[in-house]
DOBA-402514 format. One record per atom (N, C-alpha, C): residue number from 1; residue in three letters; atom name; x, y, z. Coordinates in nm, 4 decimals. Layout:
NUM	ALA	CA	X	Y	Z
...
END
This chain:
1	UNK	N	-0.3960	1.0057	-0.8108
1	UNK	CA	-0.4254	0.9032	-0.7143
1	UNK	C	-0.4461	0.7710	-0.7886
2	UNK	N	-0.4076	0.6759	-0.7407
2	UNK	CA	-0.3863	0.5350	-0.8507
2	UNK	C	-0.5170	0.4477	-0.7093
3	UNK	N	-0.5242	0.4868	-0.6354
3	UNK	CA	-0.6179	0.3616	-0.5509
3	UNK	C	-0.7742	0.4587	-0.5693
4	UNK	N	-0.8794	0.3408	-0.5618
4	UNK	CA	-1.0204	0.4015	-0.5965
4	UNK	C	-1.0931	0.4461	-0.4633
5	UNK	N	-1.1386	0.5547	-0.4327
5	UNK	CA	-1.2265	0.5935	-0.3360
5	UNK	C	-1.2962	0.4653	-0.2699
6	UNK	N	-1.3362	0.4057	-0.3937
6	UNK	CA	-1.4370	0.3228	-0.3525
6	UNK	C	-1.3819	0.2205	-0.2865
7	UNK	N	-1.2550	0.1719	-0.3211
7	UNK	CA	-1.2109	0.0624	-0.2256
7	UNK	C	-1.1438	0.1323	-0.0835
8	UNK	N	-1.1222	0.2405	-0.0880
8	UNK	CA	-1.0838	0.3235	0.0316
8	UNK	C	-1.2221	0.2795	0.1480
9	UNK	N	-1.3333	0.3370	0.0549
9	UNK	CA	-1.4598	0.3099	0.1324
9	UNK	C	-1.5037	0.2042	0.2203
10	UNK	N	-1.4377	0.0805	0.1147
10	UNK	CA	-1.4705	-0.0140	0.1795
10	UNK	C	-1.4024	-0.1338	0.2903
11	UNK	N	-1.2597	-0.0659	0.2756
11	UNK	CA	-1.1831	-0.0807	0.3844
11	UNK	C	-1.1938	0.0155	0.5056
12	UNK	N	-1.2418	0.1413	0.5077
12	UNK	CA	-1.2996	0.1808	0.6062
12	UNK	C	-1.4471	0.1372	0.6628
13	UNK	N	-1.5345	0.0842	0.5899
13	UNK	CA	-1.6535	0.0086	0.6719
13	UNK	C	-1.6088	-0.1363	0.6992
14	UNK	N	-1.5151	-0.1365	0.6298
14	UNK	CA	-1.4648	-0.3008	0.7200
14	UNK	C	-1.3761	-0.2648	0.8281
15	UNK	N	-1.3303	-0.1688	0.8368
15	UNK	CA	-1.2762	-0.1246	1.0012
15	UNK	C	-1.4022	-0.1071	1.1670
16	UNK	N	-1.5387	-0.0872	1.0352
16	UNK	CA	-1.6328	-0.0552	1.1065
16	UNK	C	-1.6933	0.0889	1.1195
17	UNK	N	-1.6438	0.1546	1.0566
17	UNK	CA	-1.7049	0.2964	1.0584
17	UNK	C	-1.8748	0.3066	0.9684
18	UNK	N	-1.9788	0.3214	1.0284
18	UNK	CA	-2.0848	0.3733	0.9508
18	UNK	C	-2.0869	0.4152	0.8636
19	UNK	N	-2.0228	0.5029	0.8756
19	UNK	CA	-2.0878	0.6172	0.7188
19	UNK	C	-1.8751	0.6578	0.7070
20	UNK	N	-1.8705	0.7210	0.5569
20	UNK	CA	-1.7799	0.7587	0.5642
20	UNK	C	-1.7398	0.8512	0.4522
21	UNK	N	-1.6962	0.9699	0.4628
21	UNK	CA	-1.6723	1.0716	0.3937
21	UNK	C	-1.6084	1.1016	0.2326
22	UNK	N	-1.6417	1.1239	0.1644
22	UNK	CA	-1.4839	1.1859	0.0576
22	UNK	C	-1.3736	1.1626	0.0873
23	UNK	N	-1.3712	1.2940	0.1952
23	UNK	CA	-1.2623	1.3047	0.1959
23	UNK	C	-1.1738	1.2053	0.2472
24	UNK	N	-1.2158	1.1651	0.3878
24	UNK	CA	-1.1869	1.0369	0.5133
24	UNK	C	-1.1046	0.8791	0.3792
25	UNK	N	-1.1953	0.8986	0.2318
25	UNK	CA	-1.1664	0.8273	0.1760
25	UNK	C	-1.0209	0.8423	0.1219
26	UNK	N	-1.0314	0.9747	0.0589
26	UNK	CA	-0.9071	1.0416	0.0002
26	UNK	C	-0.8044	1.0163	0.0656
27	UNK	N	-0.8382	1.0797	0.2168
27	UNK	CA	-0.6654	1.0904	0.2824
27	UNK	C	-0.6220	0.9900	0.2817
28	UNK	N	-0.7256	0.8162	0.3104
28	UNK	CA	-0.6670	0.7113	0.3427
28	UNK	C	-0.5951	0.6326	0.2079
29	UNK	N	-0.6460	0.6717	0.0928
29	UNK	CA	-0.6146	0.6539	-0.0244
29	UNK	C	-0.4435	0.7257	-0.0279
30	UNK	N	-0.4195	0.8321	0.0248
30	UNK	CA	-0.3080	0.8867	-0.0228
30	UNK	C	-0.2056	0.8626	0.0836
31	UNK	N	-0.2554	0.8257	0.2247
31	UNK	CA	-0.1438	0.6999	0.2905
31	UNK	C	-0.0870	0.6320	0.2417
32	UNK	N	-0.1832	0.5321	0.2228
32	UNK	CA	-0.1442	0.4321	0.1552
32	UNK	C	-0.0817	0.4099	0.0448
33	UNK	N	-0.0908	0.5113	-0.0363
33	UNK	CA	0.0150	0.5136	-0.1451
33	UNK	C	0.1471	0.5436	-0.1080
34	UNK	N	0.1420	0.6514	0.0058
34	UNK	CA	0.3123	0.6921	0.0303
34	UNK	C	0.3653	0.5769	0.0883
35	UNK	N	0.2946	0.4653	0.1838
35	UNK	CA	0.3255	0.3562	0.2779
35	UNK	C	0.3630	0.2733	0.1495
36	UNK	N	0.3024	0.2164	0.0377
36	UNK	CA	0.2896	0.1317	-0.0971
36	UNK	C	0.4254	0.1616	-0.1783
37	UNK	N	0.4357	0.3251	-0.1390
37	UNK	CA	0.6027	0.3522	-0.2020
37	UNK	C	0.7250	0.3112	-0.1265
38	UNK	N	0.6877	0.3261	0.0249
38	UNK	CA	0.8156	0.2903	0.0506
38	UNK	C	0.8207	0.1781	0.0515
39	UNK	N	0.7281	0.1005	0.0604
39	UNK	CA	0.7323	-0.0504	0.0413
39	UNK	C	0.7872	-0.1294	-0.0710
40	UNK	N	0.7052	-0.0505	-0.1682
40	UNK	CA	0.8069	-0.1033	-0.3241
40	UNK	C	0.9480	-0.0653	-0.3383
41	UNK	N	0.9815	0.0772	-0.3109
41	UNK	CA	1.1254	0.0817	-0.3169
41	UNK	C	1.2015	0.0109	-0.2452
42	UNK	N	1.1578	-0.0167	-0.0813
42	UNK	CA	1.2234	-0.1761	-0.0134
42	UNK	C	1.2423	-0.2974	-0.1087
43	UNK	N	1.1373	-0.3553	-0.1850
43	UNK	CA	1.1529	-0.4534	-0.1917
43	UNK	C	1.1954	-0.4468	-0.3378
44	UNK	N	1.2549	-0.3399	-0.4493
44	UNK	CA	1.3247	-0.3102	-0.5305
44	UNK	C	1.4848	-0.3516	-0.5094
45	UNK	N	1.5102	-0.2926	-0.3532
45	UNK	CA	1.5909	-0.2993	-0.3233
45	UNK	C	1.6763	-0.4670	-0.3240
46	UNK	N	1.5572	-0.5077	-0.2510
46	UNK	CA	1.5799	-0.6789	-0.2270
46	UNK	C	1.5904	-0.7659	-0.3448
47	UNK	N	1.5067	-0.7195	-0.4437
47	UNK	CA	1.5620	-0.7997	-0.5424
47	UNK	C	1.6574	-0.7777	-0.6060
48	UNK	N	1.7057	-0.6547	-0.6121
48	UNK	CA	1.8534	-0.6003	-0.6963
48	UNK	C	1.9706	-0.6646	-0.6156
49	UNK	N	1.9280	-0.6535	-0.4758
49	UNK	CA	2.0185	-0.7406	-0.3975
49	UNK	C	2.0021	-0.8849	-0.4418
50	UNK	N	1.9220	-1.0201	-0.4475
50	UNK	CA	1.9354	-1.0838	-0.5297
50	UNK	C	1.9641	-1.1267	-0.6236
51	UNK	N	2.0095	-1.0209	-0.7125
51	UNK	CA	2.1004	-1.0058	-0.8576
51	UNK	C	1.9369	-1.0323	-0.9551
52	UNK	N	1.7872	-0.9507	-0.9508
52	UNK	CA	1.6954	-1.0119	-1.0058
52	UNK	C	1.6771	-0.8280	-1.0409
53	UNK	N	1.6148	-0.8369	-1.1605
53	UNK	CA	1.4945	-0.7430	-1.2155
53	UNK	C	1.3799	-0.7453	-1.1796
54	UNK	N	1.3232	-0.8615	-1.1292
54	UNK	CA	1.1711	-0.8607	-1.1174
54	UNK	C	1.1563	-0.8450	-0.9849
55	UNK	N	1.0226	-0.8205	-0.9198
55	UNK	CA	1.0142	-0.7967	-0.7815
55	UNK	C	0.9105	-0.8951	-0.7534
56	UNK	N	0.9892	-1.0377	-0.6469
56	UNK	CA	0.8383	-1.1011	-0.6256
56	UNK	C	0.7837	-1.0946	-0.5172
57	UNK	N	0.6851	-1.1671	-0.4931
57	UNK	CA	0.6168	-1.1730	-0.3662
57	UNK	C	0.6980	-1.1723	-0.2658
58	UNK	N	0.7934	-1.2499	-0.2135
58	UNK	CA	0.8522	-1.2239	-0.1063
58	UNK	C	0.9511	-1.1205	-0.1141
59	UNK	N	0.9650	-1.0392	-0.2046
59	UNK	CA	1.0334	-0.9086	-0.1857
59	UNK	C	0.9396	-0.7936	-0.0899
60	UNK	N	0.8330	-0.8364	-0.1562
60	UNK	CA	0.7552	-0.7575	-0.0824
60	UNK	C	0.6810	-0.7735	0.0127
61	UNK	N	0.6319	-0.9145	0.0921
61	UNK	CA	0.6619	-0.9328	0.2319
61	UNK	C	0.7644	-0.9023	0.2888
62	UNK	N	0.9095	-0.9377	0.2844
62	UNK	CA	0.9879	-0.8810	0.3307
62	UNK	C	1.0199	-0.7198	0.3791
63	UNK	N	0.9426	-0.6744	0.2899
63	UNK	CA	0.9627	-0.4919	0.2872
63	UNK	C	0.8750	-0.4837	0.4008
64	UNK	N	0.7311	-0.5176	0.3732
64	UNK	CA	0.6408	-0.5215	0.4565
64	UNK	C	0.6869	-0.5309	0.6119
65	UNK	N	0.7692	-0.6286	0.6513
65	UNK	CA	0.8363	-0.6658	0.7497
65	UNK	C	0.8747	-0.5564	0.8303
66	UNK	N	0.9653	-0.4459	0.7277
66	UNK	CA	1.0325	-0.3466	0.7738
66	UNK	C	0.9485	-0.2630	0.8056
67	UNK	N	0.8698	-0.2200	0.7545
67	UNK	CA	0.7676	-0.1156	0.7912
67	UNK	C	0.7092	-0.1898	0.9210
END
């Protein structure tokens, strides 16, 4: 897992939840990574389409878009 519980945590009490679990942390942690993948491979995409190696910011708004 590359994202921290703890910031899991705290995007779930900024949703508003009281109290919040391990696990509740975990699963949302491991969403977000699969959502974070397809997002990067989108916007991989976009810059190769650009004729670029690097991936910038608006590659990845753009991806964002799609999702």
């Amino acid at each position: 897992m590359v994202l921290s519980l703890l910031g899991m945590e705290k995007i779930l009490r900024k949703a508003g939840a009281p109290r919040v679990s391990k696990d509740a942390a975990n699963e949302l942690a491991l969403v977000l990574e699969d959502i974070g993948d397809i997002i990067a491979k989108d916007a991989l995409e976009y810059a190769r389409h650009a004729g670029r190696k690097t991936i910038l910011g608006e590659d990845v708004k753009l991806a964002k878009k799609k999702f």
